[in-house]
PATORRO-650559 format. One record per residue (C-alpha): residue number from 1; residue in one letter; y, x, z. Coordinates in pm, whole numbers, padded with zeros to 5 digits. Layout:
# residues N
pos, code, py, px, pz
NUM, A, Y, X, Z
...
This chain:
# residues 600
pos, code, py, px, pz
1, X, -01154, 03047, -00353
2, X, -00866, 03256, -00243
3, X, -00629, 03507, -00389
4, X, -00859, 03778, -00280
5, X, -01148, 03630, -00412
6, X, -01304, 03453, -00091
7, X, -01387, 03154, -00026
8, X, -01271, 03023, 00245
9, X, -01535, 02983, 00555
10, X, -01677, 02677, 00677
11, X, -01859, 02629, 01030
12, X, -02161, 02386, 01010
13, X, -01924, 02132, 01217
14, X, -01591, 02156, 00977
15, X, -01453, 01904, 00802
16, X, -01705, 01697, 00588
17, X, -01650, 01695, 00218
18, X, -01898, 01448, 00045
19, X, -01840, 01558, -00273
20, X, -02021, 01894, -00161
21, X, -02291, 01697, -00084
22, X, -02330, 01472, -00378
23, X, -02306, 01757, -00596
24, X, -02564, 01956, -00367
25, X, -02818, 01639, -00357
26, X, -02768, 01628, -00765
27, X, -02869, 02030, -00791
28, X, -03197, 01955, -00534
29, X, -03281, 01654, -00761
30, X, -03262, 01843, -01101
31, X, -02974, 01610, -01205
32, X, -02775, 01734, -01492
33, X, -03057, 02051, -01546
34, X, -02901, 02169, -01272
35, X, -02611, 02236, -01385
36, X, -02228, 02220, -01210
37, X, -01932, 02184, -01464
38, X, -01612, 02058, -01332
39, X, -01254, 02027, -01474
40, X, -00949, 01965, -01384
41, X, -00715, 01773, -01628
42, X, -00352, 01749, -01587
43, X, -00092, 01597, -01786
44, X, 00168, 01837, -01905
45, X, 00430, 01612, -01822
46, X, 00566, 01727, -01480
47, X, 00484, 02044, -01236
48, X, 00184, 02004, -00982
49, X, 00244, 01938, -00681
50, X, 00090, 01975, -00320
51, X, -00107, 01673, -00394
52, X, -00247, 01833, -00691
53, X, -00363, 02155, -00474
54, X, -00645, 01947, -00301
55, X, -00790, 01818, -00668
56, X, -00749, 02181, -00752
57, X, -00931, 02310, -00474
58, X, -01217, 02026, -00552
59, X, -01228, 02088, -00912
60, X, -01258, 02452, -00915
61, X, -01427, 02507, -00553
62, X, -01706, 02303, -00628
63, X, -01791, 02445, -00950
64, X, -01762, 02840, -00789
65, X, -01931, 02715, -00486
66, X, -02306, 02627, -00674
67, X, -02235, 02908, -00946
68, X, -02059, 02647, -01230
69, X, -01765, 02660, -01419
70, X, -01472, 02458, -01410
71, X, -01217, 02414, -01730
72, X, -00891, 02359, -01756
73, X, -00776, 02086, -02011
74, X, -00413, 01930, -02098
75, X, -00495, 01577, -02121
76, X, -00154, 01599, -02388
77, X, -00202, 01229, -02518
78, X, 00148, 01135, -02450
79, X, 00395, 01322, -02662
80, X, 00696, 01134, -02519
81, X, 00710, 01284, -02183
82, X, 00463, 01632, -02226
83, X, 00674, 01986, -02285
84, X, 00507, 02295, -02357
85, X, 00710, 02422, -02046
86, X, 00508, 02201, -01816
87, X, 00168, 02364, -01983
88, X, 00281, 02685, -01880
89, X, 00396, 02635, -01530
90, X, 00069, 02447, -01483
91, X, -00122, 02760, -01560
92, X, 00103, 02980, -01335
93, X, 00068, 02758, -01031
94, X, -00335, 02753, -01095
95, X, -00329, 03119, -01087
96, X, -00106, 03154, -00813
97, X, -00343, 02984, -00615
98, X, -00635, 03213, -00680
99, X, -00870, 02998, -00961
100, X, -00984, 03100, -01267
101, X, -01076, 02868, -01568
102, X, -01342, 02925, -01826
103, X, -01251, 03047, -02103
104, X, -00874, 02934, -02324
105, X, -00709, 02628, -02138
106, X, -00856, 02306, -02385
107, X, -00640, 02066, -02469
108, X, -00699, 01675, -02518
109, X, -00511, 01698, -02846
110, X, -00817, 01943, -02945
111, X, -01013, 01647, -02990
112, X, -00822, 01409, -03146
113, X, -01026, 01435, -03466
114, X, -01347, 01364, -03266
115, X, -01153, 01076, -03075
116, X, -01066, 00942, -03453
117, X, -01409, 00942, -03561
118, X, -01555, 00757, -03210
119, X, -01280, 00469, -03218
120, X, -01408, 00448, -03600
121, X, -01776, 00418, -03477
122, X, -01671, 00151, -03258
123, X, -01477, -00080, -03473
124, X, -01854, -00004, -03707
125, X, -02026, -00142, -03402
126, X, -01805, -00404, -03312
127, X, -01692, -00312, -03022
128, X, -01340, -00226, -03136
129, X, -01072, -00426, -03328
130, X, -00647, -00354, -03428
131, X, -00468, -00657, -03263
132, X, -00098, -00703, -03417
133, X, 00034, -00931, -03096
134, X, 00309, -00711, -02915
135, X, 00269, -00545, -02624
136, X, 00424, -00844, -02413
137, X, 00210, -01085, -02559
138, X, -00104, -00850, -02537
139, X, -00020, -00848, -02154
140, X, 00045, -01188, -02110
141, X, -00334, -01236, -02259
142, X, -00530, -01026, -02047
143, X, -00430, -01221, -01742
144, X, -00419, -01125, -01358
145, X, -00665, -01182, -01056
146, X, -00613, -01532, -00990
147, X, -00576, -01589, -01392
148, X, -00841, -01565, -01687
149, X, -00835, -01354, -01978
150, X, -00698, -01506, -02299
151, X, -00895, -01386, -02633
152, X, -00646, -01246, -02917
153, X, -00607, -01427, -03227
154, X, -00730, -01083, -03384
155, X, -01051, -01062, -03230
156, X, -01252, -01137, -03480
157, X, -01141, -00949, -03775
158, X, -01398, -00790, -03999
159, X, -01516, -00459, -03971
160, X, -01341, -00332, -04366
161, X, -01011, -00551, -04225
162, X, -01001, -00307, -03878
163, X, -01102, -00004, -04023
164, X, -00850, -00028, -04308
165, X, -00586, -00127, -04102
166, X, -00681, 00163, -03816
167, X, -00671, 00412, -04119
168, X, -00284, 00291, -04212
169, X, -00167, 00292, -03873
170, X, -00285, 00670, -03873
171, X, -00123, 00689, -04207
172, X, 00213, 00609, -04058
173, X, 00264, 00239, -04274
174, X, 00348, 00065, -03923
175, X, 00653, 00087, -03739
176, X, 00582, 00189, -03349
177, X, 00456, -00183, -03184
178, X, 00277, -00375, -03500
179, X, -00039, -00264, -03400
180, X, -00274, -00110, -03137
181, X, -00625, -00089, -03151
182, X, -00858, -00248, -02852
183, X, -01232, -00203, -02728
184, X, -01407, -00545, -02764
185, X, -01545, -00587, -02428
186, X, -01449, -00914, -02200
187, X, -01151, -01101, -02161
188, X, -01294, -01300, -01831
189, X, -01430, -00995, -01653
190, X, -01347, -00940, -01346
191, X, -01218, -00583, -01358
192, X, -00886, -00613, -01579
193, X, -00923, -00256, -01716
194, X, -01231, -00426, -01868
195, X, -01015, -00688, -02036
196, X, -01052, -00554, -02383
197, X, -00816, -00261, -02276
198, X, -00591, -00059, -02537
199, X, -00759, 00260, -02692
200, X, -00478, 00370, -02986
201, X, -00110, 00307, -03024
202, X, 00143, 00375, -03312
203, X, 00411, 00643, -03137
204, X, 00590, 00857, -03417
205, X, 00679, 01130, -03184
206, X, 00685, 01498, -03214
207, X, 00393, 01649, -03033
208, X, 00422, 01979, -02845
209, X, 00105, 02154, -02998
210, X, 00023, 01869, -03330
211, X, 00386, 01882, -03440
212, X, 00387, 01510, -03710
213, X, 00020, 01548, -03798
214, X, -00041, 01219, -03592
215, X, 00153, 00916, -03566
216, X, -00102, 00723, -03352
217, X, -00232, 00857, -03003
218, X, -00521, 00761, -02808
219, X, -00469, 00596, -02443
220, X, -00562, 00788, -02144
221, X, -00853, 00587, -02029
222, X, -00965, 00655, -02347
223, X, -00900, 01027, -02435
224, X, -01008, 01110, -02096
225, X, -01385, 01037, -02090
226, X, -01424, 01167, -02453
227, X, -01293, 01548, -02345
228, X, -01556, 01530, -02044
229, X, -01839, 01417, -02291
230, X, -01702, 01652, -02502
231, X, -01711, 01961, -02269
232, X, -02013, 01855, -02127
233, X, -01880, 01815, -01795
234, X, -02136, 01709, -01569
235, X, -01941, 01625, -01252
236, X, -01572, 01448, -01367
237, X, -01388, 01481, -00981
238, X, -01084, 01233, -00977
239, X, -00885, 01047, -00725
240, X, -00901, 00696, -00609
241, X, -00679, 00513, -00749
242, X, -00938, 00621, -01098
243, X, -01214, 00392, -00937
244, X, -01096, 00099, -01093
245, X, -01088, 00318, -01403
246, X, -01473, 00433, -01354
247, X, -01658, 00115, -01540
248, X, -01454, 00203, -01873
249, X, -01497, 00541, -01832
250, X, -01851, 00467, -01847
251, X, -01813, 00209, -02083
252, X, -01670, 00459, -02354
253, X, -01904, 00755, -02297
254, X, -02181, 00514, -02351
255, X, -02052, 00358, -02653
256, X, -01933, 00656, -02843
257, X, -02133, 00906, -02982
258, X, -02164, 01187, -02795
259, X, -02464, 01375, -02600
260, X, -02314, 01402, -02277
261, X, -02255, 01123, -02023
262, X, -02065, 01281, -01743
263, X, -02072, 01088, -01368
264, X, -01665, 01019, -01259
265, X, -01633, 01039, -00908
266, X, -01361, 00954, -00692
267, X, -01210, 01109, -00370
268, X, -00910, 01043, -00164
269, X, -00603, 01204, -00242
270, X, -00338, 01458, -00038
271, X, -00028, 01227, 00080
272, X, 00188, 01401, 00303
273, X, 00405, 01298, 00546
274, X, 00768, 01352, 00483
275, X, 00675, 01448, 00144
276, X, 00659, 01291, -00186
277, X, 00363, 01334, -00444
278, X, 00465, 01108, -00747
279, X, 00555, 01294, -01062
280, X, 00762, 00979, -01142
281, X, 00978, 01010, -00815
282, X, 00986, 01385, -00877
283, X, 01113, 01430, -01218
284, X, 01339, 01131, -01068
285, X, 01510, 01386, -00822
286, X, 01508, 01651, -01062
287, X, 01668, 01410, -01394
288, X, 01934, 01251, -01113
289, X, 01984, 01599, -00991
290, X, 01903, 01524, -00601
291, X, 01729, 01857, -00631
292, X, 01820, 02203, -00834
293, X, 01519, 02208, -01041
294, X, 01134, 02127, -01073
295, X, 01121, 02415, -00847
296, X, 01394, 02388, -00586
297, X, 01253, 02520, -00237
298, X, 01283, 02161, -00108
299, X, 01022, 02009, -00376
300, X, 00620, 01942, -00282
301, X, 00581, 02136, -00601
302, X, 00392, 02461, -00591
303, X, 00626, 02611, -00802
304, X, 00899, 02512, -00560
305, X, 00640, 02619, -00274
306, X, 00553, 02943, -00426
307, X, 00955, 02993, -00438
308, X, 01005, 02917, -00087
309, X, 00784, 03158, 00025
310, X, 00460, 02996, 00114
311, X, 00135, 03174, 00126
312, X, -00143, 03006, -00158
313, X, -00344, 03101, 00100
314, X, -00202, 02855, 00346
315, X, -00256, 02599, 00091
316, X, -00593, 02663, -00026
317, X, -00665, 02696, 00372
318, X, -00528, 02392, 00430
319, X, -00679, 02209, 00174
320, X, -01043, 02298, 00274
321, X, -00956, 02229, 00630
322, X, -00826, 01834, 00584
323, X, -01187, 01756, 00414
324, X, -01261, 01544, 00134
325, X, -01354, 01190, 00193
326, X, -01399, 00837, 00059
327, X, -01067, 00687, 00161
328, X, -00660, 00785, 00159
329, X, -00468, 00877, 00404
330, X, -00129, 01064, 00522
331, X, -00152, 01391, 00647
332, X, 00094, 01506, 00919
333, X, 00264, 01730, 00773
334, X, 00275, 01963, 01135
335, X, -00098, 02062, 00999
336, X, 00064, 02207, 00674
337, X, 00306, 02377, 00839
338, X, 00059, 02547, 01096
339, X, -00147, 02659, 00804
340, X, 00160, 02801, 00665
341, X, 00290, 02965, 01004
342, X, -00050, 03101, 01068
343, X, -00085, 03262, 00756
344, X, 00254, 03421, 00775
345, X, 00162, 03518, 01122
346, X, -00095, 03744, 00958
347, X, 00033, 03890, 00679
348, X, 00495, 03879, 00674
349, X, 00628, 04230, 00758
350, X, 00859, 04201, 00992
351, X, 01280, 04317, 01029
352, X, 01561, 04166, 01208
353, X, 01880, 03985, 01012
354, X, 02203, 03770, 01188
355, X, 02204, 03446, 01062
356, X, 02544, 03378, 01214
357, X, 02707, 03690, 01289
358, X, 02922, 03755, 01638
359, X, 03024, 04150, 01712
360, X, 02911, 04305, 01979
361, X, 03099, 04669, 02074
362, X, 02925, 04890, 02344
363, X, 03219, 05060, 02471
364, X, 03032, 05339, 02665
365, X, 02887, 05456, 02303
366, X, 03062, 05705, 02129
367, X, 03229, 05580, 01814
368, X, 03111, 05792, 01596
369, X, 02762, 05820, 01765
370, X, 02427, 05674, 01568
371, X, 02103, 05669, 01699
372, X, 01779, 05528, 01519
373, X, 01482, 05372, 01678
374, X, 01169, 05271, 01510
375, X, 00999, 04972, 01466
376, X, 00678, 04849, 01361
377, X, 00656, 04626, 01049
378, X, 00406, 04451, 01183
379, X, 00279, 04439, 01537
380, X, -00054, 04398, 01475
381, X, -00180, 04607, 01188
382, X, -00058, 04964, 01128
383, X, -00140, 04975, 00817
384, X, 00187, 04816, 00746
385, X, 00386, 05129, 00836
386, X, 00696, 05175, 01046
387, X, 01069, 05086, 00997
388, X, 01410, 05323, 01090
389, X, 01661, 05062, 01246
390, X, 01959, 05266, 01252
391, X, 02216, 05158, 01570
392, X, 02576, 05266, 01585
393, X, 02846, 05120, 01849
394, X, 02945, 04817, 01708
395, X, 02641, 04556, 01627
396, X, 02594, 04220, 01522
397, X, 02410, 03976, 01729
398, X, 02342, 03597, 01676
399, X, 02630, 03373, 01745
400, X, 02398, 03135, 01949
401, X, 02269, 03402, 02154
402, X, 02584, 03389, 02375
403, X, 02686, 03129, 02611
404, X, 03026, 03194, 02784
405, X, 02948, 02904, 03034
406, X, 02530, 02994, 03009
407, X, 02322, 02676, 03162
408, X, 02077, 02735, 03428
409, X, 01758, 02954, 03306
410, X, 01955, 03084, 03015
411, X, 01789, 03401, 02963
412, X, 02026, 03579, 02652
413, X, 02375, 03699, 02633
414, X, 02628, 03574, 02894
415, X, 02984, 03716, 03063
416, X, 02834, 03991, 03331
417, X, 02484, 03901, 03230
418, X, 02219, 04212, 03130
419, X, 01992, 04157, 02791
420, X, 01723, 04358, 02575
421, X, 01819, 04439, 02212
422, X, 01526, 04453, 02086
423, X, 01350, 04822, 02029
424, X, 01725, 04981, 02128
425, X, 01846, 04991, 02489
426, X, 02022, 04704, 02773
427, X, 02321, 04589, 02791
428, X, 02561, 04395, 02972
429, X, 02855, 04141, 02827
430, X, 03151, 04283, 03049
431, X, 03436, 04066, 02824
432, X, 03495, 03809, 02600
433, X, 03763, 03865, 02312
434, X, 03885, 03488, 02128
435, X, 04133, 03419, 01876
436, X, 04418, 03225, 01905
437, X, 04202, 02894, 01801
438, X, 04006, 03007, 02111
439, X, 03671, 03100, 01959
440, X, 03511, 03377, 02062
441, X, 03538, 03653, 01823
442, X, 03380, 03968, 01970
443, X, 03198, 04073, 02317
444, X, 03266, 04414, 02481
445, X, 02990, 04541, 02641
446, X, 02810, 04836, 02834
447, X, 02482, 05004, 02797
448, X, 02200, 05184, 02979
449, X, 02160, 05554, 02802
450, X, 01863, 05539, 03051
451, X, 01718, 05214, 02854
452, X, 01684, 05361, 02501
453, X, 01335, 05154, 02327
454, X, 01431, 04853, 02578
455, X, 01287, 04978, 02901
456, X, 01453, 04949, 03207
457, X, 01439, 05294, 03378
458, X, 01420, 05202, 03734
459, X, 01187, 04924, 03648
460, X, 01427, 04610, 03664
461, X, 01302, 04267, 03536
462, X, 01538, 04177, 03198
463, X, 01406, 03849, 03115
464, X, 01650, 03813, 02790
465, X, 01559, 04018, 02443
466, X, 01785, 03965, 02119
467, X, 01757, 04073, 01763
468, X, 02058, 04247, 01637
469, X, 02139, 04524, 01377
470, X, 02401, 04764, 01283
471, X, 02700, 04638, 01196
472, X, 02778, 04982, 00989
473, X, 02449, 04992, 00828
474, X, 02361, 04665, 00835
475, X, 02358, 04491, 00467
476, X, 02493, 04163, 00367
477, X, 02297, 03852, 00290
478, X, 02292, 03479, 00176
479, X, 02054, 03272, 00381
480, X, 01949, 02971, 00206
481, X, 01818, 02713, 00523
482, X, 01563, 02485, 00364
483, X, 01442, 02175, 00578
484, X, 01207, 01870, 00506
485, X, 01390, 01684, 00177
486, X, 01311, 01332, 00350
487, X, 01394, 01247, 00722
488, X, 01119, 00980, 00740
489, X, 00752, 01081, 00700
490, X, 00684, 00727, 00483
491, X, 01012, 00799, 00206
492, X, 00862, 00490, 00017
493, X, 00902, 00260, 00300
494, X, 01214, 00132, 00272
495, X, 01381, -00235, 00287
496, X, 01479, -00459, 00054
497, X, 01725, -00363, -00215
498, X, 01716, 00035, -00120
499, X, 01488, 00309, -00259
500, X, 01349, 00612, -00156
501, X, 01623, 00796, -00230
502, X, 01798, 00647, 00080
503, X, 01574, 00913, 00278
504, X, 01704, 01181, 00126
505, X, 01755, 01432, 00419
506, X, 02157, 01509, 00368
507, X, 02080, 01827, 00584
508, X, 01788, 01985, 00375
509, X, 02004, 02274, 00290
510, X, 02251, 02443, 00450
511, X, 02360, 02809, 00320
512, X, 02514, 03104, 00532
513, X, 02714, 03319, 00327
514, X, 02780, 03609, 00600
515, X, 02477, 03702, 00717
516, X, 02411, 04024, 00773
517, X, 02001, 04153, 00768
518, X, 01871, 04542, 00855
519, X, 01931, 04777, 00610
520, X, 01541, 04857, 00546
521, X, 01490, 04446, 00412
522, X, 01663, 04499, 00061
523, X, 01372, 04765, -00038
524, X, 01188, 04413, -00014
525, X, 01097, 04274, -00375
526, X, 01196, 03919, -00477
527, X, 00902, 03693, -00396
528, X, 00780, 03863, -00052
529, X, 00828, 03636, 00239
530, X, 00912, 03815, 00563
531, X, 00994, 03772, 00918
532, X, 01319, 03762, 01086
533, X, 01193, 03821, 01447
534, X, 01294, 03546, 01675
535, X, 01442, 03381, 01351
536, X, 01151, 03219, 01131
537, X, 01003, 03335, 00774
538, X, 01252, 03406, 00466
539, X, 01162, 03495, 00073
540, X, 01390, 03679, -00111
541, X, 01475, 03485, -00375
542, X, 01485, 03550, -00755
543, X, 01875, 03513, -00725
544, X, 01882, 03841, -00512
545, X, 02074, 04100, -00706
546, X, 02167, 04482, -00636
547, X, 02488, 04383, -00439
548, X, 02350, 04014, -00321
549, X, 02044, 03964, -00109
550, X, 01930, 03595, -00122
551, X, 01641, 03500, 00116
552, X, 01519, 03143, 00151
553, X, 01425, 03011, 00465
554, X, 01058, 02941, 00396
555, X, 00972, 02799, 00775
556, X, 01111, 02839, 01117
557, X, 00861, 02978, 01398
558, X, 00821, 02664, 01577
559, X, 00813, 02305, 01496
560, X, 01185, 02202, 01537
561, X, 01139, 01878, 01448
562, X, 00841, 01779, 01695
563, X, 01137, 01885, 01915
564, X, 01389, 01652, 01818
565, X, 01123, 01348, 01732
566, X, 01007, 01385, 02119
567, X, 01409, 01374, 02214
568, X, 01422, 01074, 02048
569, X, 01079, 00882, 02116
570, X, 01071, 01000, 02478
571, X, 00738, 01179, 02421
572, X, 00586, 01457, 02282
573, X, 00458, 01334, 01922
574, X, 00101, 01459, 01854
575, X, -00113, 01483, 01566
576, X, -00341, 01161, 01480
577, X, -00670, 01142, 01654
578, X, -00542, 01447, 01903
579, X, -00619, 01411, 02298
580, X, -00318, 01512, 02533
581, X, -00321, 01822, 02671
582, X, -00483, 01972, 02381
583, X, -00151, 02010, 02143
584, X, -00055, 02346, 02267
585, X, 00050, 02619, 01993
586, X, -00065, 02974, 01966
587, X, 00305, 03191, 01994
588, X, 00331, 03351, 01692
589, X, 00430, 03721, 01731
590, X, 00803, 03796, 01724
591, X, 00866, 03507, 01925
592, X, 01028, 03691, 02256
593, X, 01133, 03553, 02532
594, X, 01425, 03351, 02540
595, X, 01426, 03328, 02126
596, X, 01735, 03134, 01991
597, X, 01626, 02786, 01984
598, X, 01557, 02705, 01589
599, X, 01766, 02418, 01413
600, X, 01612, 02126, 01194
């Protein structure tokens, strides 16, 4: 589903998503009455991610797609690491996106009275026991793949001995360590999760929503199953690394009492390229300070994406269009950005801004004369309304629209050389004023009072348009350049005694303090992403104030970096699986002839 309440469509020959089918051949078969109830179940120990979008977009697709519903639970089992800020900018990002949960958002920690009484009907049945080894020796026991299972000297303590010592460890007698409470399964089985796994541990820790009513806290593998039996979830979507997971998750719903026996299945998840999607790694960059902030413009997060300026539409798009399959892969991360730019395309009102100012003086234009032309917002739907660009002697144009020494085919600003500004009029560089450093400072020009809107009156070919604005109207701005945080697309990859951190791109952010935007762009409100035409897509950022625009660069119009990467493999780089000859890119519009070429 959408923000606008769509799903998003699907040709018979799109991208296959077995799930859809499973789910579909469940429905046919009566399976489950029938009936379609997802969830999805983060931890509130982090922000979501773009990785999390796709489970997301599972979770809650499938469930609006055959008329279910789809909850949203905290699986809150860890104390040490969960914040109640992480719980709320979970159910931001969820919105964001366009889903809806049924009903309050649940919470694993809901349960833990029912998860209290189940571990107490399985130390009844046998099937659970406290073992007071530490955690070290507890791992050494259970073995590897190449080594057996070694039974704990604990194993076979009486029913009254487990139960009274499970009911002291939730009493708070035990320091955090003396004892933990295990399922009774199989030491020698194959599966180590099976291996007579953990269910409780002592953690005397504050919890965000139980405050000191527990001291002992039920392991994930074991919480987890419970609140989908719990909730009646028929359909328990995860991602592959769970299927390991899957024969204790059945294992506990069958052993416990409860009515429901959801069926886990497993799908592969979103990796990136050039992009991160560990929580571990992320709160990493954020605790180290690599990054400003769970939501820095330069995170995978969706907070940080929604900050940047990217559509949820783009993702949701994006997401449906990849598929869901059986196995995990990396996406190339050229496919995310084309759902981004295409999205942008349809919807970003458009204006002109100077990244890098350089003053431009007409000199055949009075200097107290103004003129205003009008512009389209947006070239392609009218609904967006029109723009007053007002235009006064002296402008500002891009500093890497002018070449003094201009190579062959250069079609913008050069000495004696006649350009477009775009919407206004042509002119023609007739000096060059430096400084004493030698840098060019200023350009004198002449203009056409035949040209005004850009035409040539007599009909003349100008190949060369450039954006520009007023340099007495024009309003001040800091532009905030966000590129890709990692300059490999594997950041784990690396050699022997270095980390992923030794990716870091040292370029991911480079800010303009001088530039200089049209004067209509500061009636824009802080979250809208725009165009700058010929420039890329910007968001005005949260930091903008009444004196201090802020925009962040959200993406640039084309793919810089398939620019440099074929500069330095000697080739164009395609994406995976794609035939030559077929990798050519719709122009979005405000792309003019001879744009400024973008930097990565």
């Amino acid at each position: 589903m959408t923000t606008d309440g769509k799903t998003p469509e699907r040709s018979e020959d799109g991208p296959s998503n077995f799930v859809r089918e499973l789910i579909a051949a469940d429905i046919e078969g009566g399976k489950h009455g029938g009936r379609v109830q997802t969830r999805f179940p983060p931890e509130p120990n982090g922000y979501l991610h773009i990785g999390h979008a796709k489970a997301i977009c599972v979770d809650f697709g499938m469930a609006q797609e055959f008329g279910g519903q789809c909850n949203l639970r905290f699986d809150d089992t860890n104390p040490v690491a969960e914040d109640t800020e992480f719980v709320e900018a979970i159910q931001r990002d969820i919105a964001w996106l366009g889903f809806e949960w049924a009903g309050e958002p649940r919470f694993a920690s809901d349960y833990f009275e029912r998860m209290y009484e189940c571990a107490q009907h399985l130390i009844r049945e046998g099937l659970a026991y406290v073992d007071s080894q530490s955690l070290e020796a507890i791992r050494e026991g259970r073995g590897n793949f190449y080594k057996p299972g070694v039974e704990s000297p604990h194993r076979e303590r009486s029913v009254e001995e487990n139960l009274d010592l499970f009911a002291r460890m939730r009493a708070g007698e035990f320091e955090e360590g003396a004892h933990v409470l295990r399922a009774k399964i199989d030491m020698q089985h194959a599966n180590l999760n099976m291996r007579d796994p953990l269910l409780y541990r002592i953690l005397k820790q504050h919890h965000h929503r139980t405050g000191d009513a527990w001291c002992i806290y039920p392991m994930y593998d074991y919480a987890h199953p419970l609140g989908d039996a719990i909730e009646d979830i028929t359909h328990s979507l995860c991602s592959l690394e769970f299927q390991d997971h899957r024969p204790l998750y059945d294992w506990v719903v069958a052993n416990c009492p409860v009515d429901t026996h959801p069926e886990q299945t497993e799908f592969g998840r979103l990796n990136l390229g050039y992009t991160i999607v560990s929580k571990r790694k992320l709160r990493q960059l954020v605790e180290e300070k690599h990054v400003d902030g769970w939501d820095d413009p330069r995170m995978p997060t969706l907070s940080a994406l929604r900050r940047r300026g990217v559509p949820p539409e783009s993702i949701v798009r994006f997401c449906e269009r990849i598929g869901v399959s059986k196995r995990d892969g990396v996406v190339d991360v050229t496919l995310f950005e084309h759902a981004i730019r295409d999205r942008l395309n349809e919807v970003a009102p458009r204006y002109m801004g100077v990244l890098r100012p350089l003053k431009l003086v007409i000199e055949n234009y009075p200097e107290d004369g103004e003129d205003v032309f009008h512009a389209p917002l947006h070239p392609e739907d009218e609904s967006y309304g029109r723009r007053d660009i007002p235009f006064c002697r002296e402008l500002y144009i891009d500093r890497e629209d002018f070449r003094e020494e201009a190579p062959r085919k250069w079609f913008r600003l050069a000495p004696g050389k006649e350009v477009r500004l775009r919407y206004a009029c042509l002119v023609t560089c007739t000096e060059v004023i430096k400084d004493e450093a030698g840098e060019v400072v200023e350009l004198r020009c002449t203009w056409d009072p035949a040209s005004k809107g850009g035409k040539a009156p007599d009909g003349r070919k100008v190949k060369g348009t450039l954006h520009w604005v007023s340099a007495r109207h024009a309003k001040p701005a800091q532009v905030r350049l966000y590129d890709r945080l990692f300059r490999v697309e594997n950041p784990l990859d690396v050699e022997e005694g270095k980390t992923f951190l030794d990716h870091v791109n040292p370029d991911s952010l480079a800010v303009l303090a001088d530039a200089r935007v049209e004067p209509a762009l500061v009636e824009v409100e802080a979250g809208r992403t725009v165009q700058l035409e010929r420039t890329g897509y910007f968001c005005v950022d949260r930091d903008t104030t009444e004196g201090q625009l802020v925009l962040n660069r959200t993406i640039t119009l084309r793919d810089s970096w398939a620019k440099l990467e074929k500069k330095l493999k000697g080739g164009a780089p395609m994406v995976k699986g794609q035939k030559k000859g077929k990798n050519k890119k719709k122009k979005n519009k405000g792309e003019q002839a001879g744009g400024a070429p973008d930097k990565a």
